[in-house]
C-alpha positions in Angstrom: 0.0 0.0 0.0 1.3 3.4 -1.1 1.8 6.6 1.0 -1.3 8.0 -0.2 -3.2 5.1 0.1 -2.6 4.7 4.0 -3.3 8.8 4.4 -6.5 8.2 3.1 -7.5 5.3 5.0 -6.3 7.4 8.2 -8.2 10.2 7.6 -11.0 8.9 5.8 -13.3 8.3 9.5 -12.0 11.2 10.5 -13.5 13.8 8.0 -16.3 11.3 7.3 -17.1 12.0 11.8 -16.3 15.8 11.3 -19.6 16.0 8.7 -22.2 13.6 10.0 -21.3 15.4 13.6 -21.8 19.2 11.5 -24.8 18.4 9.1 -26.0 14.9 10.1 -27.3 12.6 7.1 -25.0 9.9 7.2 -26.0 8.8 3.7 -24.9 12.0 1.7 -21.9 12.7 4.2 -20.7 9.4 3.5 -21.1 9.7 -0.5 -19.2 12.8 -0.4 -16.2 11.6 1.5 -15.8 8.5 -0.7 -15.8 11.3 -3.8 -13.3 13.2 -2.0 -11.3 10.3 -1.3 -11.4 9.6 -4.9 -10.6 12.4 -6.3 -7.4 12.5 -3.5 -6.1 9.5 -4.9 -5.2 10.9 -8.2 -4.5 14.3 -7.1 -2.1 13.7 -4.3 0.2 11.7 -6.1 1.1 14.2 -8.3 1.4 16.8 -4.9 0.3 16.3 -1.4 -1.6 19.2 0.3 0.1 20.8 3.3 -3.2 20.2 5.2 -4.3 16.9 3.7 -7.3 16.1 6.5 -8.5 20.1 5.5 -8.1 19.4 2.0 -10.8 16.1 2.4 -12.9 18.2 4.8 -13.3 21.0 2.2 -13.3 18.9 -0.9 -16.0 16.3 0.7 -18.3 19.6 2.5 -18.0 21.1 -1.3 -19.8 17.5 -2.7 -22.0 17.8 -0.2 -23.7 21.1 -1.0 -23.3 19.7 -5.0 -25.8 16.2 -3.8 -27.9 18.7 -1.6 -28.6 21.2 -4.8 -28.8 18.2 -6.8 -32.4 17.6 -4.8 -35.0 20.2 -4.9 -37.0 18.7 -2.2 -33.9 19.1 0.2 -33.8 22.5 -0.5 -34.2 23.7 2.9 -31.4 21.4 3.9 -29.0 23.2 1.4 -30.0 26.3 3.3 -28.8 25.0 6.8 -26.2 23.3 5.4 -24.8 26.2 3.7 -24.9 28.2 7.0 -23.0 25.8 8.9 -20.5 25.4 6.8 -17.4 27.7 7.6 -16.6 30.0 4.5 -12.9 28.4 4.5 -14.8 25.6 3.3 -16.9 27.0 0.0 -14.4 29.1 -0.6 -11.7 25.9 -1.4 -9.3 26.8 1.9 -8.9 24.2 4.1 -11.0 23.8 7.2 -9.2 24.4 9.8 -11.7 26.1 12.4 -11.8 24.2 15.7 -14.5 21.4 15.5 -12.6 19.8 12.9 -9.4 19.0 14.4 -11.8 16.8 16.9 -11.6 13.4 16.1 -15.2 11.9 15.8 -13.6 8.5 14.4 -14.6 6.4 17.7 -17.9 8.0 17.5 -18.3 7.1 13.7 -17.3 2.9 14.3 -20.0 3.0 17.3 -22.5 4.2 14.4 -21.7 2.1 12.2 -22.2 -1.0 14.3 -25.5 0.2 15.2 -28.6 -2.2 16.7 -30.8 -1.8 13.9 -28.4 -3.0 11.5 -28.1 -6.9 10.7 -24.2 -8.3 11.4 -23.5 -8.2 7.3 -24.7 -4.5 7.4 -22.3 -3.4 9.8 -19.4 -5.2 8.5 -19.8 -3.9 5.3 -20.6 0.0 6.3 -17.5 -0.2 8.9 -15.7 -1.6 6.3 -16.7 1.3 3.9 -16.8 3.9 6.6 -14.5 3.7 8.8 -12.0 1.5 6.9 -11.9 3.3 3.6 -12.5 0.6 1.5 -14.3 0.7 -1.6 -17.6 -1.3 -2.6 -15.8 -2.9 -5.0 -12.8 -3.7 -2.6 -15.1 -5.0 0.2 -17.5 -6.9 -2.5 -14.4 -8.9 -3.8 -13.2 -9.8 -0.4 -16.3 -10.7 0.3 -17.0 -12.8 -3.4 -20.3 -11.1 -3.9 -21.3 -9.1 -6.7 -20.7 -5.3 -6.2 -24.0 -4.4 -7.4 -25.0 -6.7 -4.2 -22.8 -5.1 -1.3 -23.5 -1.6 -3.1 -27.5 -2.3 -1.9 -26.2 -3.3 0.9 -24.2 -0.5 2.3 -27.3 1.7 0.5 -29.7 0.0 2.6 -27.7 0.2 6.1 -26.9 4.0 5.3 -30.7 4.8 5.3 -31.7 2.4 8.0 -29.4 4.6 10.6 -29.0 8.5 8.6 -31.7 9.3 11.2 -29.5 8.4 14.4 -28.0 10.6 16.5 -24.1 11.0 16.9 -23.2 11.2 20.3 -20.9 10.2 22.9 -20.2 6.5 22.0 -22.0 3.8 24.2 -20.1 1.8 26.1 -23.1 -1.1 25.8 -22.4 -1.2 22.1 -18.4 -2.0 22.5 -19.3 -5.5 22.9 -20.8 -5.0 19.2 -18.1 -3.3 17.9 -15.7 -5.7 18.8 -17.6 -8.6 17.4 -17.6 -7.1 14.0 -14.2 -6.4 14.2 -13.7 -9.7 15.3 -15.8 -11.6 12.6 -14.1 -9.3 9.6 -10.9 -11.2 11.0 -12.6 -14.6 11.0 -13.5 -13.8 7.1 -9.6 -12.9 6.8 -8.6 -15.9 8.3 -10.4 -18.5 7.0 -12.7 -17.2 3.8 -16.3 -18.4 3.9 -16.2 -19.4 0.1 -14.1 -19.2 -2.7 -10.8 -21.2 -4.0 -8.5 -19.2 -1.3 -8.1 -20.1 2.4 -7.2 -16.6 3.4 -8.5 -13.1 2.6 -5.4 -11.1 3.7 -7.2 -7.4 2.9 -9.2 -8.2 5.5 -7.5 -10.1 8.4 -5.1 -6.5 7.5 -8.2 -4.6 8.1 -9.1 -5.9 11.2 -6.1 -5.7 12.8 -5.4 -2.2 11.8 -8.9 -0.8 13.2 -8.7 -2.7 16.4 -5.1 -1.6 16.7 -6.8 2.1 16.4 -9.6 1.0 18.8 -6.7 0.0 21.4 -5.3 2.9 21.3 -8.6 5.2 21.8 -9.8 2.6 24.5 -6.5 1.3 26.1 -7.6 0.6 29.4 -10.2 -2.2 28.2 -9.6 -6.0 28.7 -11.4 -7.2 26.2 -10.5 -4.7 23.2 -6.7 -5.8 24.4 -7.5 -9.1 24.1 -9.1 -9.3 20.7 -5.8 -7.0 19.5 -3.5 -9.8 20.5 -5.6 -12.4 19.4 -5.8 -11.1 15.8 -1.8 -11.0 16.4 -1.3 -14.3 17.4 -4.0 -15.8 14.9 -2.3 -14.2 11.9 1.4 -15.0 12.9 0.5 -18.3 11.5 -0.5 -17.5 8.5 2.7 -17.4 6.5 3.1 -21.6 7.4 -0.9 -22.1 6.7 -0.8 -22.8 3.3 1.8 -24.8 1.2 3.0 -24.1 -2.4 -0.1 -24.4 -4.4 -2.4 -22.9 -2.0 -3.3 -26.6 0.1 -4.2 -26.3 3.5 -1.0 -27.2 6.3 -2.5 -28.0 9.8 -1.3 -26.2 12.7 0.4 -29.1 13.7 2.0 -30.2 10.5 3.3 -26.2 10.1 6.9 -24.6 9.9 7.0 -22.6 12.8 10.1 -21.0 11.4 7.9 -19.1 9.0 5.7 -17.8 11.5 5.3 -14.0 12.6 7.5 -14.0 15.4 7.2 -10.1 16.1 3.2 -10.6 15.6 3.7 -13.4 18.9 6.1 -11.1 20.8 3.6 -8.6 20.7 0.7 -10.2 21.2 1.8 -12.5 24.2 3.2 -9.1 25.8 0.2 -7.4 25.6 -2.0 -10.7 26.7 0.1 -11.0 29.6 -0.1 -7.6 30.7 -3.9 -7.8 30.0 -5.1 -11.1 31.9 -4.4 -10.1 35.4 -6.3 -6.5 35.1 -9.8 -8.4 34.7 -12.4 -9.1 34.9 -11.7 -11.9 31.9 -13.7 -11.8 28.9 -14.1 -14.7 26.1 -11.1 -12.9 23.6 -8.8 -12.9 26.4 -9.3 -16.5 26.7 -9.2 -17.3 23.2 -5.9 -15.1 22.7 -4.1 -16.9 26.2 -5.1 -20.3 24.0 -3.9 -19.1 21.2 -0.6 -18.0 22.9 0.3 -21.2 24.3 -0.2 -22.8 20.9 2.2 -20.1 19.7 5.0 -20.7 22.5 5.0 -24.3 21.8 8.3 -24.7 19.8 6.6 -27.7 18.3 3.7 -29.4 18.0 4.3 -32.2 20.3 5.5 -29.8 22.7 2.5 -28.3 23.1 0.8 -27.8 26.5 -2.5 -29.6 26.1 -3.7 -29.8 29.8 -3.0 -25.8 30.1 -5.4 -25.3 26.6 -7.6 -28.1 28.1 -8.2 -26.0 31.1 -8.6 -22.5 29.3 -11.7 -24.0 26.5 -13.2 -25.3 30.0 -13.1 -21.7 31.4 -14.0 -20.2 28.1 -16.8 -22.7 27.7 -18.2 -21.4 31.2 -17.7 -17.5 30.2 -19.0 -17.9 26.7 -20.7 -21.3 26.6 -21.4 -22.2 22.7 -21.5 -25.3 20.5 -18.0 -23.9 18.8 -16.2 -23.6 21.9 -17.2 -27.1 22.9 -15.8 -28.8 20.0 -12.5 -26.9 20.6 -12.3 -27.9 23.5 -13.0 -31.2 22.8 -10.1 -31.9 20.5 -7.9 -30.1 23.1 -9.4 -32.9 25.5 -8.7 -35.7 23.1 -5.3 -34.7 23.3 -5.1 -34.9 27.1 -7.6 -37.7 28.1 -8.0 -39.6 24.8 -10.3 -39.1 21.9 -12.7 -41.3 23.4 -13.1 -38.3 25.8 -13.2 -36.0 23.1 -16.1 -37.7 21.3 -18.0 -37.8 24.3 -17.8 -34.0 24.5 -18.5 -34.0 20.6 -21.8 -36.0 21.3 -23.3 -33.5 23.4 -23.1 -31.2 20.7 -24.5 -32.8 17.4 -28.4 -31.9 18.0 -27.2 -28.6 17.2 -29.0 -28.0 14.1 -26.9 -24.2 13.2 -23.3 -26.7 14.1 -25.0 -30.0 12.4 -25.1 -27.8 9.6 -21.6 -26.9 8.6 -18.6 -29.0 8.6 -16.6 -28.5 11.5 -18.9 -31.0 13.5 -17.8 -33.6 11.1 -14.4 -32.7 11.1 -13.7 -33.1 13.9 -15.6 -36.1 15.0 -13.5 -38.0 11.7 -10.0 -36.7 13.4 -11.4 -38.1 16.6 -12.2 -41.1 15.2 -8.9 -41.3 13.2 -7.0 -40.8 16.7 -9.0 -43.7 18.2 -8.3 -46.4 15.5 -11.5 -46.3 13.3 -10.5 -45.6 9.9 -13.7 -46.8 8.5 -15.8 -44.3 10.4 -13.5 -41.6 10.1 -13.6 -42.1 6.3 -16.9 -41.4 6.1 -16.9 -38.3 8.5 -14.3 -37.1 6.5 -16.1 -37.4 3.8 -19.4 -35.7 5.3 -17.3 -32.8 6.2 -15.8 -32.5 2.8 -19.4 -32.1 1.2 -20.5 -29.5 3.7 -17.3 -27.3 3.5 -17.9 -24.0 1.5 -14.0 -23.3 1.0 -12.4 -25.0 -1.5 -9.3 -25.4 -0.1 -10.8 -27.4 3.1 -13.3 -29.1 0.9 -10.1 -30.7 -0.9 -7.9 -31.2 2.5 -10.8 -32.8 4.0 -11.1 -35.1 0.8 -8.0 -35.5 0.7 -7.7 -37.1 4.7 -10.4 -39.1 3.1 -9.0 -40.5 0.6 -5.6 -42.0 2.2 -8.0 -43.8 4.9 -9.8 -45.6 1.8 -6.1 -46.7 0.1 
């Protein structure tokens, strides 16, 4: 990513929080940035503004007044619009009056996750709004038609243009962190598609919670989903071999793994856990950071994970975290004991569904010494997998059990 590039990504929120806070109407505001930001990314890379975030505030307040004249039933808007817009600003100088050097960015992602919007929705406007992307950036990450995610982010920019814009809730972290959290996931570990990885996004992620860190340091939980991003992706270099097939975590060069990514997130993890009160992500991160200490696989420290999916599993029970912990138990007290966790699990019709049930049950059932029934778990698993790449792993471990 260029210079420019990563200025604009910087300071898109920021201008985009200075004019939904001065005119309100999220929609437009949000149109005229993304026009601004546009027309940045050619300009500027012939010459950079001395006051690049006054250059976007003035360029994107300009658009504005253009979509509000544009509309003859908003004339009234254009009107107050026009009067609250300093006269630096229409007359091309940069803004630079005091209510735009405030930073409304924390403000903006707390808006953008709001309750009346469906999970998709606020991934996609956060994405678009506070990340910078482009529709047709988040629409290929994504593998959707841009036409699709272009309705999308249309239809969540009208459900909330209404909302107020005030101090940020802390009740809505929780939801800000769990879209954060799931734009990782899709990073990690794409949905669909012939890739395993989406790196734009797991990059994404980890940037904005890295900016959410540092405007909320003194929360647990925000720490604790920043260092388990870090330690998540530290792995990717070793998850994927030469032609793009899946490598298990414990068939992975751990040579080629981030090591300043696991320096930094078992730092901050450790200087995290013992301010409490624990939350699920600092659970998940401490897991993942005695998977990443382990200098190799068989040196792992199973009882220790063991114990940390049984605490998770009683902070944030769900039918995910029990077959995690499961295989963790397998590895401690057999995989008979891991099935028997798997068991209590499989009338979940949402887990029945997908293939992770099955996967794990058929690497159970490897471990124990039935290759038959693993063969066909395996094989269950393969035909539920969206992602190509563990659809052919999965065939793959089913295959070598029927030679």
């Amino acid at each position: 990513m260029t210079r420019v590039e990563d200025l604009l990504r910087e300071l898109a929120p920021q201008v985009l929080g200075v004019l939904v806070r001065r005119h309100g109407r999220f929609d437009l505001c949000e149109d005229a940035v993304q026009e601004a930001l546009l027309a940045a990314s050619t300009q500027w890379r012939v010459e950079l503004p001395d006051n690049p975030r006054g250059w976007l505030i003035t360029v994107a307040s300009r658009r504005l007044l253009d979509l509000l004249r544009g509309d003859e039933s908003r004339r009234r808007r254009e009107d107050a619009v026009f009067a609250a817009t300093p006269q630096s600003a229409l007359l091309g100088r940069p803004a630079d009056d005091p209510d735009t050097t405030v930073d409304d960015s924390l403000r903006l992602l707390f808006l953008c996750c709001h309750p009346d919007l469906s999970e998709p929705s606020r991934i996609a406007l956060t994405l678009r709004a506070v990340g910078g992307l482009t529709t047709a950036q988040i629409a290929a990450a994504f593998l959707v038609p841009e036409t699709t995610m272009a309705q999308r982010i249309s239809r969540a920019k009208q459900t909330i243009k209404g909302s107020g814009f005030g101090e940020p809730a802390d009740d809505r972290l929780g939801a800000v962190l769990h879209v954060l959290y799931l734009i990782f996931n899709e990073g990690h570990t794409t949905s669909a598609g012939p890739d395993l990885t989406t790196p734009a996004l797991s990059d994404e992620a980890i940037r904005l919670t890295r900016w959410l860190h540092r405007l909320r340091p003194d929360d647990p939980e925000t720490s604790g989903l920043l260092a388990l991003m870090l330690l998540t992706d530290a792995h990717r270099p070793a998850r994927t071999g030469p032609t793009g097939e899946l490598i298990t975590l414990a068939d992975q060069d751990r040579t080629r793994w981030n090591r300043a990514f696991i320096d930094e997130g078992i730092a901050l993890i450790t200087a995290t856990l013992p301010r409490g009160p624990v939350g699920p992500y600092q659970l998940q991160a401490a897991i993942a950071a005695v998977h990443s200490e382990a200098p190799a696989a068989d040196a792992t420290d199973w009882p220790q994970i063991a114990a940390l999916y049984e605490l998770l599993e009683h902070v944030a029970p769900s039918p995910v975290v029990t077959l995690n912990r499961a295989v963790a138990v397998a590895m401690v007290d057999g995989p008979e004991a891991g099935l028997a966790l798997v068991r209590t699990v499989e009338s979940d019709k949402h887990i029945a569904r997908g293939h992770r049930l099955h996967a794990i049950r058929a690497h159970l059932l490897e471990m124990s010494g039935n290759p038959t029934a693993a063969h066909t778990a395996y094989r269950e698993a393969a035909r539920r997998a969206t992602s190509l790449v563990e659809r052919r792993y999965l065939s793959e471990r089913a295959n070598r059990l029927s030679d």
